[in-house]
C-alpha positions as CSV (number, residue, x, y, z in Angstrom):
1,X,63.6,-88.7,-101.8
2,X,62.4,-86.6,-98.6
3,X,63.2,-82.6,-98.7
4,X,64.0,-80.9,-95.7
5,X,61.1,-78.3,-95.1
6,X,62.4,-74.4,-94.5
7,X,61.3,-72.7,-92.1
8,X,59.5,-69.4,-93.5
9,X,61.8,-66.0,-92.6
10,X,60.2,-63.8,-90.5
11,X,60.8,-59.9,-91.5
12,X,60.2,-57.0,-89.7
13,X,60.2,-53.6,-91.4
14,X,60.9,-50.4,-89.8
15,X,60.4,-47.2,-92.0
16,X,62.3,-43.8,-90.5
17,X,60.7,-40.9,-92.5
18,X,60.9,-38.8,-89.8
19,X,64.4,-37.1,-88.9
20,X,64.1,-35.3,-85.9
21,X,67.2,-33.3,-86.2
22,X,70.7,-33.1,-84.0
23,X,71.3,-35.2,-81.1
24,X,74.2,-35.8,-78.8
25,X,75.6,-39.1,-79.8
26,X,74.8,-40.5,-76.6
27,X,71.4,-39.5,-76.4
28,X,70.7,-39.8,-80.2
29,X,67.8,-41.8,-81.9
30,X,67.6,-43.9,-85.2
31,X,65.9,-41.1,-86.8
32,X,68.3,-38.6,-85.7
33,X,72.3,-37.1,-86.8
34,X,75.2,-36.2,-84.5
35,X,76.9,-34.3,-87.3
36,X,75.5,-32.1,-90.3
37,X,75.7,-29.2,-92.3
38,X,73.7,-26.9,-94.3
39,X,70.7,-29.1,-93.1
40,X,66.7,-27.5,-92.2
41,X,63.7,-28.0,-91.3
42,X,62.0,-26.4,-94.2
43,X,60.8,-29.8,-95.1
44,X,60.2,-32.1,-92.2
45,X,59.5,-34.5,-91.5
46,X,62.2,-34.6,-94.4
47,X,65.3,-34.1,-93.3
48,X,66.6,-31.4,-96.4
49,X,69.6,-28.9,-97.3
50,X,68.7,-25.5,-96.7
51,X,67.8,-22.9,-99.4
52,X,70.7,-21.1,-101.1
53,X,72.0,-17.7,-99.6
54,X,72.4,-14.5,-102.0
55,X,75.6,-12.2,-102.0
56,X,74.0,-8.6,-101.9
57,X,77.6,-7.1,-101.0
58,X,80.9,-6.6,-99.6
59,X,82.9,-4.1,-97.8
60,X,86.4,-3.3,-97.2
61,X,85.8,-3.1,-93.6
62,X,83.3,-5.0,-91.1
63,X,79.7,-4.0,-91.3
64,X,77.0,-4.2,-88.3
65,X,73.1,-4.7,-89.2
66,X,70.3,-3.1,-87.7
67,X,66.8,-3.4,-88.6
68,X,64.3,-0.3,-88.9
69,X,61.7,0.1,-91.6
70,X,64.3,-0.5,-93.8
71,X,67.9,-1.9,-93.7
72,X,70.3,0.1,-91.1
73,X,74.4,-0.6,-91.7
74,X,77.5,1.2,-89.4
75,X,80.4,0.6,-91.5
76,X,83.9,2.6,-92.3
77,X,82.6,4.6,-88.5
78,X,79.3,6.1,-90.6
79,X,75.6,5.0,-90.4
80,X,73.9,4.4,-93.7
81,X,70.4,4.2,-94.0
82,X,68.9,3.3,-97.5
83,X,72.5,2.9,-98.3
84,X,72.9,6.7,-97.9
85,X,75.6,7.8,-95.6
86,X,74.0,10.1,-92.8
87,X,76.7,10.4,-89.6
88,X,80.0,9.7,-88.3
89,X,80.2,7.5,-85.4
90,X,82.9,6.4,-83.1
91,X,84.3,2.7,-83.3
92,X,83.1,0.0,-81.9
93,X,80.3,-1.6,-81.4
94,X,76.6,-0.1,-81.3
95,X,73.1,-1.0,-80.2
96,X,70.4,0.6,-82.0
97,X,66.5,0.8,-81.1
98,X,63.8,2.8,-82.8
99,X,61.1,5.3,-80.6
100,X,58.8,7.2,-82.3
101,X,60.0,6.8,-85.8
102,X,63.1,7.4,-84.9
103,X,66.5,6.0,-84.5
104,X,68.3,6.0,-81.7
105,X,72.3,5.0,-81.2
106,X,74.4,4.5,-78.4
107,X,76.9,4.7,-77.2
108,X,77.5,8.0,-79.4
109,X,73.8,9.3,-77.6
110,X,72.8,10.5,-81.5
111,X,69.2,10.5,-82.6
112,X,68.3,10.2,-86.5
113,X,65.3,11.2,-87.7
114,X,63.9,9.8,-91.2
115,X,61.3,12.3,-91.8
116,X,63.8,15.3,-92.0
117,X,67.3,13.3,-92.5
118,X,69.1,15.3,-89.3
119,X,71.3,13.6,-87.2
120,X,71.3,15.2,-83.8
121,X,72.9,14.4,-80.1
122,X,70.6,13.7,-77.6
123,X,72.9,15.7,-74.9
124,X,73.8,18.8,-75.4
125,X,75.8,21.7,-74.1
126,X,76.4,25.3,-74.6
127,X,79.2,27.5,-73.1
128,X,78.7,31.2,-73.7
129,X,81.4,33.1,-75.3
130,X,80.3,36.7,-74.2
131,X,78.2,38.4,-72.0
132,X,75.0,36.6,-70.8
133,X,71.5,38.7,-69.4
134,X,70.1,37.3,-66.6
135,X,66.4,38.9,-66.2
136,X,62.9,38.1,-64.0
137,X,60.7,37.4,-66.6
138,X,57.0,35.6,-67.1
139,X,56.8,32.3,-67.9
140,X,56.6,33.1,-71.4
141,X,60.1,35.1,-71.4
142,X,58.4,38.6,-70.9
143,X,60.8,40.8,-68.9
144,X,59.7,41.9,-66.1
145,X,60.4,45.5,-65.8
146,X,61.9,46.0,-62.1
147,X,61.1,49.5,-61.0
148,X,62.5,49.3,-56.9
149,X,65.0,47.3,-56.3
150,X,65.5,48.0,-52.2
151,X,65.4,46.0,-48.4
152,X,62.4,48.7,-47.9
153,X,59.3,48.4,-49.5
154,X,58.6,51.8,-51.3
155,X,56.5,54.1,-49.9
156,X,54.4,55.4,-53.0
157,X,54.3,53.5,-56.2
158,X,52.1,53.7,-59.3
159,X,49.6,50.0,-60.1
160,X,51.8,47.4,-62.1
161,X,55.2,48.7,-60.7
162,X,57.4,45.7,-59.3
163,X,59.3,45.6,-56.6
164,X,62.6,43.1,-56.2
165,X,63.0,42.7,-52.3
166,X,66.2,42.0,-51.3
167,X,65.6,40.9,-47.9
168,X,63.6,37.8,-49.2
169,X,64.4,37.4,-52.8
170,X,61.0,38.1,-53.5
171,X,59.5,39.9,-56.4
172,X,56.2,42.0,-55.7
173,X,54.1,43.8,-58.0
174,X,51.6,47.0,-57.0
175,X,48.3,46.2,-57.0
176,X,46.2,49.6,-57.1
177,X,42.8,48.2,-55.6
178,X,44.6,46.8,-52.5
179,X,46.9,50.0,-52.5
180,X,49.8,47.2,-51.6
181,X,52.2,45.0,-52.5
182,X,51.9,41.7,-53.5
183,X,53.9,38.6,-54.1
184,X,54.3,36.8,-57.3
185,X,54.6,33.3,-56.8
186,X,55.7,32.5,-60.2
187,X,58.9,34.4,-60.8
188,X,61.3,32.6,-63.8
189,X,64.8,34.0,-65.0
190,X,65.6,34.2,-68.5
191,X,69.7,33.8,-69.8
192,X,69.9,35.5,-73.0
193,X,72.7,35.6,-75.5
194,X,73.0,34.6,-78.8
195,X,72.6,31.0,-79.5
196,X,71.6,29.9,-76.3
197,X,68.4,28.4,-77.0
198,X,69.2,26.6,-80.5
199,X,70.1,22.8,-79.0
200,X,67.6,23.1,-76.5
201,X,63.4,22.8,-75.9
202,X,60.6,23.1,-73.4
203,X,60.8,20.9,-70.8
204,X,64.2,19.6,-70.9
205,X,66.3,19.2,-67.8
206,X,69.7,21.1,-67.9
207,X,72.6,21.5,-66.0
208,X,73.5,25.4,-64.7
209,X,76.6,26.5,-63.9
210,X,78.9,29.6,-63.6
211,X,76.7,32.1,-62.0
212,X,78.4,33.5,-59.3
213,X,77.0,33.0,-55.7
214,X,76.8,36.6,-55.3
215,X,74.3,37.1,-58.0
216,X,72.1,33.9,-57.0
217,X,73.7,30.6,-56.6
218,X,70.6,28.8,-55.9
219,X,70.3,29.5,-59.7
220,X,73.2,26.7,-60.3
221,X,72.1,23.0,-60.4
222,X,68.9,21.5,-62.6
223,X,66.1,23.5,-63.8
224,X,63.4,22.7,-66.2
225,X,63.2,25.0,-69.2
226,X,59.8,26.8,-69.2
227,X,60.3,28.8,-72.0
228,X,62.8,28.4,-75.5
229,X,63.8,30.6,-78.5
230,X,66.8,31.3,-80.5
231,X,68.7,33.3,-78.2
232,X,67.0,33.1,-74.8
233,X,66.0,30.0,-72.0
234,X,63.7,30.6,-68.9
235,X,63.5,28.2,-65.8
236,X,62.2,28.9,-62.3
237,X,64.1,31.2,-60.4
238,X,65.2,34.5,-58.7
239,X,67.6,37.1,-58.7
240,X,68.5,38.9,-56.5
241,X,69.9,41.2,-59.2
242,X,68.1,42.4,-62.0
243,X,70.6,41.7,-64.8
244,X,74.0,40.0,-64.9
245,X,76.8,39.7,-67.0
246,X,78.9,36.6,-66.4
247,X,80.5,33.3,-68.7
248,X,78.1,30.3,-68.1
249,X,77.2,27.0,-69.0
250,X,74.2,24.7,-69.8
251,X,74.1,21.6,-70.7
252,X,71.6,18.3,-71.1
253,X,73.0,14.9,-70.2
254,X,71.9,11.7,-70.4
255,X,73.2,8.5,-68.2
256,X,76.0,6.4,-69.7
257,X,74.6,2.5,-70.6
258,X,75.6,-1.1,-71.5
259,X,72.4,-2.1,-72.4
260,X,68.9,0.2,-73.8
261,X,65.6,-0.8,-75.3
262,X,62.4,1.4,-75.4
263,X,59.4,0.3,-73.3
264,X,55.9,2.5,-73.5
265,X,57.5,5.2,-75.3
266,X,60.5,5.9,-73.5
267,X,64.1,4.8,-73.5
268,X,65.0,2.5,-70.8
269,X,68.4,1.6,-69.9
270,X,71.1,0.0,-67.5
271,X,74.2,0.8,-65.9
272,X,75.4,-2.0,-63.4
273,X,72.8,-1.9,-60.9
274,X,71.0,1.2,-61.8
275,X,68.0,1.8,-64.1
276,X,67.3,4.6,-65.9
277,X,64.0,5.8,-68.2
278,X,63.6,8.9,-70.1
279,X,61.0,11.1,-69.7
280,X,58.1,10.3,-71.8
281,X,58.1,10.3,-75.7
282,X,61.3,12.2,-75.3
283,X,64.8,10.3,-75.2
284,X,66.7,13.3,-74.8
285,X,65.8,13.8,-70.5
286,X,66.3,11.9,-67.7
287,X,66.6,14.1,-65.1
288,X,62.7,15.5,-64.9
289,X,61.4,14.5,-61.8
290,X,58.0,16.7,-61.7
291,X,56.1,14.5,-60.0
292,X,54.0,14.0,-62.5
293,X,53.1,10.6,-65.0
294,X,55.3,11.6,-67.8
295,X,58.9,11.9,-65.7
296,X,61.9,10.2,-66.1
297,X,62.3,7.6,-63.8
298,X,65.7,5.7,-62.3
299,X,66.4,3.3,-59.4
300,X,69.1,1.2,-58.2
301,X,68.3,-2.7,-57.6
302,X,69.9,-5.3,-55.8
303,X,71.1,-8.0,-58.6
304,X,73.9,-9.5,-57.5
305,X,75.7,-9.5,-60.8
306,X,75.7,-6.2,-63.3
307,X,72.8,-6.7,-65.9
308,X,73.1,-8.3,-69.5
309,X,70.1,-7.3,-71.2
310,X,66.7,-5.2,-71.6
311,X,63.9,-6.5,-73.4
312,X,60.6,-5.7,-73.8
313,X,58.3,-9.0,-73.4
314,X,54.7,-9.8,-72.7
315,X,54.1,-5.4,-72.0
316,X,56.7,-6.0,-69.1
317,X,60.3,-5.0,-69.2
318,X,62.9,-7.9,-68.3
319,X,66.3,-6.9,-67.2
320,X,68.6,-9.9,-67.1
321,X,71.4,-10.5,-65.1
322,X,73.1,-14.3,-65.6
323,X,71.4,-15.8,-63.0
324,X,68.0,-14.1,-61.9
325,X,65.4,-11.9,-64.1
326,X,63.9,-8.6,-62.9
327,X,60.4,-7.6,-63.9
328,X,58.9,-3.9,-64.0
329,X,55.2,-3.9,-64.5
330,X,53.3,-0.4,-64.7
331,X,52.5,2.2,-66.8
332,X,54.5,5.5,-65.5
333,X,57.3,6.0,-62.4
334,X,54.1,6.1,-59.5
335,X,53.2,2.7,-60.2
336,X,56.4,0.7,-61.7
337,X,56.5,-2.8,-59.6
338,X,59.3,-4.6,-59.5
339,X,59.3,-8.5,-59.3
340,X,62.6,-10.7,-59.1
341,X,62.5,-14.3,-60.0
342,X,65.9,-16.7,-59.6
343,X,66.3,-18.0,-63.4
344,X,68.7,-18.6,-66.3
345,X,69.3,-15.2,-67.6
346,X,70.9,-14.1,-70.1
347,X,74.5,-14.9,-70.5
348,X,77.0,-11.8,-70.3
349,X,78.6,-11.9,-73.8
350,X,75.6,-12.4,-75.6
351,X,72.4,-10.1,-75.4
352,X,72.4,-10.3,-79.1
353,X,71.1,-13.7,-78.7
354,X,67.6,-12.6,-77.6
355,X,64.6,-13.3,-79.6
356,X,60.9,-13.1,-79.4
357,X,59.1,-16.1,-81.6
358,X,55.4,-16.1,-81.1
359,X,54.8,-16.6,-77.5
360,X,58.3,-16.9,-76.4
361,X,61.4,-15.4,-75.7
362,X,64.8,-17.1,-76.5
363,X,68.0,-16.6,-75.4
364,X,71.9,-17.7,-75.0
365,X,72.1,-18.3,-71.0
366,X,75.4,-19.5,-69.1
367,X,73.9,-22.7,-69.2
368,X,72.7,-23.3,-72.4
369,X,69.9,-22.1,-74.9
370,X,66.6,-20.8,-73.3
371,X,63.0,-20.5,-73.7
372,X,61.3,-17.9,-71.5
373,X,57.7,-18.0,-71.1
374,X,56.7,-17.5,-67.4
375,X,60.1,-19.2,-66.6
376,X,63.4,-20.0,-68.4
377,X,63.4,-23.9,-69.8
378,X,66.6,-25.1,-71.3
379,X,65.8,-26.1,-74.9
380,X,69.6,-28.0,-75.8
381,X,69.9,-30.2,-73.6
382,X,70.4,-33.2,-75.8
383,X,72.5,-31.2,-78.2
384,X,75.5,-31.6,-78.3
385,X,75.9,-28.2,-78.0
386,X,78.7,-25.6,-79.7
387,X,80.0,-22.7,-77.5
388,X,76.7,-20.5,-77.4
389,X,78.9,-17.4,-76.1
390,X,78.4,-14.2,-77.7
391,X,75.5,-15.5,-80.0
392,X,73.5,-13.5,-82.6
393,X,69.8,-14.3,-83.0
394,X,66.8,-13.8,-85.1
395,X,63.4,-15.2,-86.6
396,X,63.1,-16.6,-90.0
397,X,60.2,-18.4,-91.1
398,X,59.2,-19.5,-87.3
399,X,62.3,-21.1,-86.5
400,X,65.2,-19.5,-84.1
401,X,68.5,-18.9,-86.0
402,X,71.2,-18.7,-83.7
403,X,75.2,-17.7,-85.2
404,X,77.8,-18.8,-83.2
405,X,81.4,-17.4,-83.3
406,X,83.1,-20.7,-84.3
407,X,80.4,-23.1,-85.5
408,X,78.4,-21.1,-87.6
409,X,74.7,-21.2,-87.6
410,X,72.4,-23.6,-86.1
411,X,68.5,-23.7,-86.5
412,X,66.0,-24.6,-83.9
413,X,62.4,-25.4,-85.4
414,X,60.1,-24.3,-82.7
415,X,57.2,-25.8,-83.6
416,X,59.2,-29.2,-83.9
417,X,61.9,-28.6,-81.2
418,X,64.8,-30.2,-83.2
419,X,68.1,-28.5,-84.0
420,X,70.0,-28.0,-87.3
421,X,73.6,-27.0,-88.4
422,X,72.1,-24.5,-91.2
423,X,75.3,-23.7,-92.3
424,X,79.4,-23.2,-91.4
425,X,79.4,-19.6,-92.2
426,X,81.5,-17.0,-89.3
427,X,78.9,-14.3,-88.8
428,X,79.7,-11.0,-87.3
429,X,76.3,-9.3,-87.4
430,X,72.5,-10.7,-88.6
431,X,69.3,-9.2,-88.6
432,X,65.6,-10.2,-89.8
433,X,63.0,-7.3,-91.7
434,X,60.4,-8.5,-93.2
435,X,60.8,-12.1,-93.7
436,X,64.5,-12.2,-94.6
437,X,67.7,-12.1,-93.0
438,X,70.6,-10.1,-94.0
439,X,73.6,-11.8,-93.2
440,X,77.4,-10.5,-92.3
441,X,80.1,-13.1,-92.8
442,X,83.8,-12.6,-91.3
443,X,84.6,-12.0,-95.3
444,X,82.4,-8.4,-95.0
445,X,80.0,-10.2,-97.5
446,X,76.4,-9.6,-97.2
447,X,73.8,-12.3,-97.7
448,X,70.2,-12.1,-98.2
449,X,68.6,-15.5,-97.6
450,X,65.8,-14.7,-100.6
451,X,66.4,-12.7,-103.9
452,X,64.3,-10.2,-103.5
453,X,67.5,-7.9,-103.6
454,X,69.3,-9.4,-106.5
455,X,72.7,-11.0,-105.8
456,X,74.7,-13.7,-106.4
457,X,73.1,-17.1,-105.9
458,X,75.1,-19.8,-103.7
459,X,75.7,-22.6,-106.0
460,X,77.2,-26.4,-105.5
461,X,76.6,-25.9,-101.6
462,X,78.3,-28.9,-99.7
463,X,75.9,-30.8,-97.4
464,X,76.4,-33.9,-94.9
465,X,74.3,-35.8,-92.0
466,X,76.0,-38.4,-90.2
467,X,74.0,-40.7,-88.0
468,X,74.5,-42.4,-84.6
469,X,75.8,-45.2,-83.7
470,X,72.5,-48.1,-85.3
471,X,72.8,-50.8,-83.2
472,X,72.6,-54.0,-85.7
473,X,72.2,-56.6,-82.4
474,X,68.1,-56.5,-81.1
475,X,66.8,-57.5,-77.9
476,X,64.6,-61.1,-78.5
477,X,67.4,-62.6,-80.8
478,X,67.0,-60.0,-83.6
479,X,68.9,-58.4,-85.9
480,X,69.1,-55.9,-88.9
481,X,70.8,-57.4,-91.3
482,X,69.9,-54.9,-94.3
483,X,69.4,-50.7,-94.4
484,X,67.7,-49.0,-97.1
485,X,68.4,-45.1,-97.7
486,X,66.0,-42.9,-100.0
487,X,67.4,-39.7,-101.1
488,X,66.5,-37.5,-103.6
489,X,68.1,-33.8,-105.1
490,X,70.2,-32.0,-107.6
491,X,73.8,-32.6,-108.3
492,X,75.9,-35.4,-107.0
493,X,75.8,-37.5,-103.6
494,X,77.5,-40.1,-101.5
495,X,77.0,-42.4,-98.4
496,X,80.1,-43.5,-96.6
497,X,79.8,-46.0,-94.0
498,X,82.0,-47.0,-90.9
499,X,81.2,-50.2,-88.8
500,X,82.1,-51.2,-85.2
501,X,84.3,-48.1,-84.6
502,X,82.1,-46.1,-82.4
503,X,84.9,-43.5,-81.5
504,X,86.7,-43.3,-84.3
505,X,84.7,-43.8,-87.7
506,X,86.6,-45.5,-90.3
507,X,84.4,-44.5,-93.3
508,X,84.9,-46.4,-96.3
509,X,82.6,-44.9,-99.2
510,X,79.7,-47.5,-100.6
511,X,78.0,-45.3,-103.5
512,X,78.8,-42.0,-105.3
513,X,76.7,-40.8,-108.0
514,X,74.4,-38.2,-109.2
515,X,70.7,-37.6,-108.8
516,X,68.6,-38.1,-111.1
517,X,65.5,-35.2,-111.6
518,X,62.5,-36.2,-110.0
519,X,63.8,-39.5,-109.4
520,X,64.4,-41.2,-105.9
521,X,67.2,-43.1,-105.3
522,X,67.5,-45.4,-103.1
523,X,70.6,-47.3,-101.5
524,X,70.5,-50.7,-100.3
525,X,73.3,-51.8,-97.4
526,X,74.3,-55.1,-96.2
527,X,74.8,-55.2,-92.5
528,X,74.2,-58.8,-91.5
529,X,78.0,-59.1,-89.9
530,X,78.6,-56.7,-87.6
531,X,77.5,-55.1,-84.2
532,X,76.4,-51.7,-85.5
533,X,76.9,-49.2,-88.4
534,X,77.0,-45.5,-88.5
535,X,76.4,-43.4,-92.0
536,X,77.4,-39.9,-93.4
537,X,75.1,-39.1,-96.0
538,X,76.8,-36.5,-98.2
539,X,76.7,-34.5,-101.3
540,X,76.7,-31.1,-103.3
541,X,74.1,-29.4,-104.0
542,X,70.6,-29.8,-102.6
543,X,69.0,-33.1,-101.3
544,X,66.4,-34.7,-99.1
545,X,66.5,-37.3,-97.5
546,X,63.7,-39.3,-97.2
547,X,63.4,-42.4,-95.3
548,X,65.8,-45.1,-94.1
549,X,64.3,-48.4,-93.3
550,X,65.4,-51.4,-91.2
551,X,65.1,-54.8,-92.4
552,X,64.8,-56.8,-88.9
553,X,65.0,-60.8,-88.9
554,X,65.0,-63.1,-85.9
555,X,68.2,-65.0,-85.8
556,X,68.4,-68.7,-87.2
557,X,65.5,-67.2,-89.5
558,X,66.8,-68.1,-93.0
């Protein structure tokens, strides 16, 4: 009897244990999902569900995060700090930034300070209810004491007697050596009345108004406050008059803006096509122009389109518009530099979206998600990417978390450069402080992504990765003809399958079960008769998935 020899099969194995993430399905890899949720990068090269959230809250009404040296909310129109209510604000939305210890709001222009809990306005205005004394005085608010007040300059006078001319304007004072006149060249006016002084300091910039031509018009307009107390302000100046009784006002203003940060101790903002900075270490002026290093400083630029965002990167300031990036370089208003570079900038709706991780500055463009060293790179581009628009941004643990409006929140590993669906939650505010996020949802619940707070833990959290389209059919006369999937976690899990129905998956479920502690489990599935397969790897709870591997056999191989 003669047996037929069989030829010996010839296997190849290929073992995916490293899952690089989301893909578009046209662009997508073996090792790679079109579809997921509640998926990270925590554990790669492991593709695993993300850590549970914490409930720390809810509201009645929507709340906005902001991140100080402790947790900042606006909620109900009031700002609580250290959950203690402190102001009143106006609806809508706010931006928030912190200079010198302090927090600053707009658009409402108020200023809190944590060391002494006040809550002031940076502008400021006061309008006199009764009679106002306007004087020559020192720098210091002395008085002077006016003792001729005539077009003629008096014939006899005694040494420190003064002398208002009227002809000029000009106050002179007696000196006895000389046995003349002489001009002072630093004459001031001081407005007294009660209350006056109590919003205002040395050195702001004010607005004048109300003093009647006759008694010195040139006195209307800016000044710089020289001197400051309870009931009287000085600025340079001269009467022509030594006292006046009139209704006035005076009042410090500050430049309405879209967008503010603070940049070398001042507070930098943007209005269309103008730039404004405060004077320095003080958010409260912006209309001291000295000549000296510590002004305010403003300028108009070019940009074709209005500006989208400040931020503070690399010791420069960028002001984005969509589609170019203005630089200021410098260190006070004589030697600010302005560069312009044609880029991706940030996209209108979404200055929330920017976000500084280790070298590099991310952001929601019109284009797509950016990376912004030296120039903007695209970093989505085979993603299939959800509407960006109006995105909210921050750091946790290295990685860029990004919260759309409709798609919840997707992860992008830096250090990998592969993206995750972390989770289908609506957010309407998030913030990072001190290695945790704070999270809003459009529930007013407040998440904490740690316990370090307390709260409620997430529990039986839904999870799902589906992959591409594997094509079963190999170059060379090969073919896969078997998968294996190993998966570990708590609580239950399935893998559906769908094959040859690339457009339309018809899944039809292959195992359910539950995991088993410390225990892998792995799933074999036959794919010998078809063209290609796609999986959805789903389950609740937590899981990671750890390898899928390819049988490969050369056909007419037994």
């Amino acid at each position: 009897m003669f047996l037929k020899r069989i030829k010996q099969t010839k296997q190849q194995i290929l073992n995916i244990s490293t899952f690089n993430g989301l893909a578009h399905p046209i662009k997508a890899k073996n090792n790679q999902f079109v579809q997921s949720l509640n998926m990270s990068p925590h554990n790669y090269p492991a593709l695993s569900t993300r850590p549970p959230l914490y409930k720390i809250a809810s509201h009645a009404t929507a709340t906005q995060l902001f991140a100080h040296d402790a947790l900042i909310e606006i909620r109900d129109n009031s700002l609580y700090y250290k959950n203690a209510a402190l102001a009143t604000l106006s609806p809508g939305k706010k931006q928030i930034v912190s200079m010198g210890g302090n927090i600053i709001i707009f658009p409402d222009k108020l200023i809190y300070s944590p060391q002494n809990h006040s809550v002031t306005q940076l502008e400021a205005q006061f309008i006199s209810q009764g009679s106002v004394s306007l004087s020559l005085a020192q720098e210091d608010g002395t008085i002077y004491q006016i003792n001729y007040v005539d077009h003629i300059q008096p014939t006899t006078a005694l040494p420190g007697e003064t002398w208002l001319n009227l002809n000029t304007n000009t106050l002179h004072q007696y000196d006895g050596q000389a046995q003349e006149f002489v001009e002072l060249t630093s004459v001031f006016v001081a407005l007294s009345v009660q209350g006056i002084g109590v919003q205002f300091k040395v050195g702001d910039a004010v607005q004048v108004s109300g003093i009647e031509e006759q008694q010195g018009e040139s006195l209307n307009g800016s000044r710089i406050l020289c001197h400051v107390s309870e009931n009287t302000i000085v600025f340079n100046g001269i009467l022509n008059s030594p006292r006046y009784h009139t209704t006035i006002t005076v009042s410090r203003t500050l430049p309405d803006m879209d967008n503010i940060c603070v940049w070398n101790n001042r507070l930098w903002g943007s209005k269309g096509h103008e730039v404004f900075a405060s004077k320095l270490g003080d958010p409260c002026n912006f209309y001291v122009f000295n000549g000296i290093s510590t002004d305010s400083f403003a300028m108009t630029l070019d940009n074709k389109q209005p500006f989208t965002a400040l931020h503070v990167f690399d010791d420069e300031l960028l002001l984005f518009c969509e589609d170019e990036i203005f630089k200021i370089s410098g260190n006070r208003p004589a030697n600010y530099r302005v560069s312009r570079n044609i880029a991706l900038g940030v996209e209108r709706n979404s200055p929330q979206s920017l976000c500084q991780i280790g070298n590099s500055l991310y952001y929601v463009s019109s284009q797509g998600v950016c990376s912004y060293r030296h120039s903007a790179e695209l970093v989505d581009t085979y993603l299939n990417s959800p509407d960006w628009r109006g995105a909210i941004a921050f750091a946790l643990g290295g990685n860029l978390m990004l919260c759309t409006k409709n798609d919840g929140i997707y992860v992008y590993s830096t250090e990998y450069r592969n993206w995750y669906r972390w989770s289908d939650i609506t957010v309407l505010s998030a913030i990072a402080i001190n290695g945790r996020a704070y999270i809003v949802d459009d529930e007013n619940n407040i998440y904490c992504t740690d316990n370090s707070n307390g709260g409620i833990e997430e529990t039986n959290l839904p999870w799902f990765a589906e992959t591409a389209d594997i094509a079963l059919r190999l170059p060379d006369n090969r073919f896969i003809d078997r998968l294996e999937l190993n998966i570990k976690g708590q609580g239950s899990y399935g893998v559906d399958i769908s094959f040859d129905t690339i457009d339309n998956p018809e899944w039809k479920t292959i195992r359910e079960g539950n995991f088993s502690e410390n225990i892998n489990t792995r799933i074999a599935i036959n794919t010998k008769n078809f063209h290609h397969v796609r999986l959805k790897i789903r389950g609740i709870g937590s899981a990671t998935i750890l390898s899928l591997i390819l049988y490969i056999r050369n056909r007419g191989d037994l």
